[in-house]
C-alpha positions as CSV (number, residue, x, y, z in Angstrom):
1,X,13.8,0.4,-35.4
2,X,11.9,-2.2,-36.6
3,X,7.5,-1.9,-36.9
4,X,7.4,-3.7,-33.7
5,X,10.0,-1.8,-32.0
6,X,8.4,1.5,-33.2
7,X,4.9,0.3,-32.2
8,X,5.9,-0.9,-28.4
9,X,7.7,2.2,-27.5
10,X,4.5,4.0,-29.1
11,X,2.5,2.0,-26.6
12,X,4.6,2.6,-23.8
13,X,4.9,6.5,-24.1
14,X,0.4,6.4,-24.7
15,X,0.6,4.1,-21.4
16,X,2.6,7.1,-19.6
17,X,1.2,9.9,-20.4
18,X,-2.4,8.0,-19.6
19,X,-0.9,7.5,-16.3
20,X,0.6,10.8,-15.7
21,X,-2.8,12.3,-16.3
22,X,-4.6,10.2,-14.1
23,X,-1.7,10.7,-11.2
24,X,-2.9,14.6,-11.6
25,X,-6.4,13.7,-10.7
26,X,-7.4,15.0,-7.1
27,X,-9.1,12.1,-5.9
28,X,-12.4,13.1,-5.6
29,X,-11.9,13.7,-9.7
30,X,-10.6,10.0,-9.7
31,X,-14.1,8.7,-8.5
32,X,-16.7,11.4,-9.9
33,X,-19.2,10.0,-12.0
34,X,-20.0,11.3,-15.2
35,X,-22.5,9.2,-18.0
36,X,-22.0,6.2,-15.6
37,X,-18.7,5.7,-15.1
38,X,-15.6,7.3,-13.6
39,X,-11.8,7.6,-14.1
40,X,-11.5,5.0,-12.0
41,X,-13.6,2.8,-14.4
42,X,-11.6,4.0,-17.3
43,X,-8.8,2.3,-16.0
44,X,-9.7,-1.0,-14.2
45,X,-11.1,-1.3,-18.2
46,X,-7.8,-0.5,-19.3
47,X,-5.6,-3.4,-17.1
48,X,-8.1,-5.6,-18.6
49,X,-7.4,-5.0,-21.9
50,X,-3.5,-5.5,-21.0
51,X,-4.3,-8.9,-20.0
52,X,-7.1,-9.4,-23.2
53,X,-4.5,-8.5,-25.6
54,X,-2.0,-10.8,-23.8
55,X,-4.4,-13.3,-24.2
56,X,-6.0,-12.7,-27.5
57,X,-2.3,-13.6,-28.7
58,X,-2.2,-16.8,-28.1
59,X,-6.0,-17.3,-29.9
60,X,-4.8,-15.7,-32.9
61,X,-2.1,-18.0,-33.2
62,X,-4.2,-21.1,-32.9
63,X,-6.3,-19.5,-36.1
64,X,-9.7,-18.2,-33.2
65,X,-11.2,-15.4,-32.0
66,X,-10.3,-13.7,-29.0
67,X,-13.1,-14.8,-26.1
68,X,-12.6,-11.1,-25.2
69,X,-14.2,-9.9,-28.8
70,X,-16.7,-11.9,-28.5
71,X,-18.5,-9.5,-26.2
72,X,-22.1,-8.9,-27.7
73,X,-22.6,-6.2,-25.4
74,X,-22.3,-2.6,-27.3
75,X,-18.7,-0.9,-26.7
76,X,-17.9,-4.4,-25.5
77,X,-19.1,-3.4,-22.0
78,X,-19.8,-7.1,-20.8
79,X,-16.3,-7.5,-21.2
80,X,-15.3,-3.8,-20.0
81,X,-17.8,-5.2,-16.7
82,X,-15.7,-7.8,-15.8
83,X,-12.5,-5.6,-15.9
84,X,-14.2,-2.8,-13.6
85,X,-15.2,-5.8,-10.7
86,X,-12.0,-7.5,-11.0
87,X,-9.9,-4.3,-10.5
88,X,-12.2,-2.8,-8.2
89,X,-9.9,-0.7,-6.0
90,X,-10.9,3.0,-5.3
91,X,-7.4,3.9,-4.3
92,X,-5.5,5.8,-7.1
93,X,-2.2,4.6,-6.3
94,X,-3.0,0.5,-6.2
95,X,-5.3,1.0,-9.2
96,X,-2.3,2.6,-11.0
97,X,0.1,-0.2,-9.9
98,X,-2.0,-2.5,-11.3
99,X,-2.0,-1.0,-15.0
100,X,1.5,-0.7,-14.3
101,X,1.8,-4.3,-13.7
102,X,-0.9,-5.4,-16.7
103,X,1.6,-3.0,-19.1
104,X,4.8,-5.1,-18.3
105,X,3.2,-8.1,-19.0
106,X,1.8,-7.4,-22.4
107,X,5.2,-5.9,-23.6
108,X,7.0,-8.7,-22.5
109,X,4.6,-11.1,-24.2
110,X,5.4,-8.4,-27.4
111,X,9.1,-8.7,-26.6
112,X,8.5,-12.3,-27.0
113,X,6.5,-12.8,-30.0
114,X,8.2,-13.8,-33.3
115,X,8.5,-10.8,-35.8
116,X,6.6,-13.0,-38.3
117,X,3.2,-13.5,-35.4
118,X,3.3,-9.6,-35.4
119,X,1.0,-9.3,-38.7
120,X,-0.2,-12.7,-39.2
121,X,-4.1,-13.0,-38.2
122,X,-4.0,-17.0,-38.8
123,X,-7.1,-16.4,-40.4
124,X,-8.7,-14.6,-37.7
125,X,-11.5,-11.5,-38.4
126,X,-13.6,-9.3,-36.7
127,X,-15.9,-7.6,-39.3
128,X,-13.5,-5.7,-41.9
129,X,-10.6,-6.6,-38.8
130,X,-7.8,-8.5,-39.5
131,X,-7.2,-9.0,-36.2
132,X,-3.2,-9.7,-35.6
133,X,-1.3,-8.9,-32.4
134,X,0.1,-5.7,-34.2
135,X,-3.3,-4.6,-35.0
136,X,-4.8,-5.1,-31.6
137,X,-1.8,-3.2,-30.2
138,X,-2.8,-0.1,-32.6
139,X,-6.1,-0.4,-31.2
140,X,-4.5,-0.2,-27.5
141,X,-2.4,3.2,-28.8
142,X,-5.7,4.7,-29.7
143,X,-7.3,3.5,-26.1
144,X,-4.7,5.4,-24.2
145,X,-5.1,8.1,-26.6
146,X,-8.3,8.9,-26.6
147,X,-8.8,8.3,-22.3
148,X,-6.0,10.2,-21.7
149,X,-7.8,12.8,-23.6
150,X,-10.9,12.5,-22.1
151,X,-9.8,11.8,-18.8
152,X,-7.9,15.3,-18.9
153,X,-11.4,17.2,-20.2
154,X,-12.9,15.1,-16.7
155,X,-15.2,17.6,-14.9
156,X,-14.1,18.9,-12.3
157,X,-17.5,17.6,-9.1
């Protein structure tokens, strides 16, 4: 299996088990509040990264930084801002459609990206970054990894 392959079905099984944990959620633990946000939030910031990276492909290929990194905010939570308005359902089961729907896309955009766009940054940084559409789907594995995580330490209201 090549990197690629090995990556996207990484994605895919962090995307699932994300998703399973937030099915488990009673949904008064979907919507409880804790530092400001809510599971919910974690998620409508989620299906907004889907489309970001889906995006942030075609600027790396045309040798520019991502709009979506250019958030000055800290934690990028301009960015993270837009994501929770535009996917603003309360309901578990749409919200959860919805990343559903924002993961399909990005993998197909994966499926369809040339082996040799997978590590090439064009000349695009952030920082220390060298941001490439195989790096920025690395940095979505550890997304779904760690709000999986928290989301399954969520206090119980």
């Amino acid at each position: 299996m090549a990197p690629t392959e090995e990556q996207r079905a990484n994605l895919q099984d962090r995307i699932a088990r994300f998703a399973a944990t937030v099915e488990g959620l009673p949904d008064g633990q979907f919507l409880h509040e804790v530092g400001g946000r809510t599971p919910r939030d974690i998620v409508a910031h989620l299906i907004g990264w889907n489309y970001h990276a889906i995006e942030a492909s075609d600027f790396i290929r045309r040798g520019e930084l991502p709009p979506s990194l250019l958030d000055t905010g800290p934690d990028f939570s301009a960015v993270n801002g837009v994501s929770m308005a535009r996917f603003a359902s309360r309901d578990k089961a749409e919200l959860l459609g919805q990343l559903r729907a924002s993961a399909v896309a990005h993998d197909a955009m994966i499926a369809a990206l040339p082996e040799a766009e997978w590590g090439d940054n064009h000349g695009v940084a952030l920082g220390d970054w060298a941001v490439t559409s195989g790096s920025f789907v690395g940095i979505m594995i550890g997304e779904y990894e760690h709000h999986q995580q928290e989301i399954a330490d969520w206090p119980v209201p």
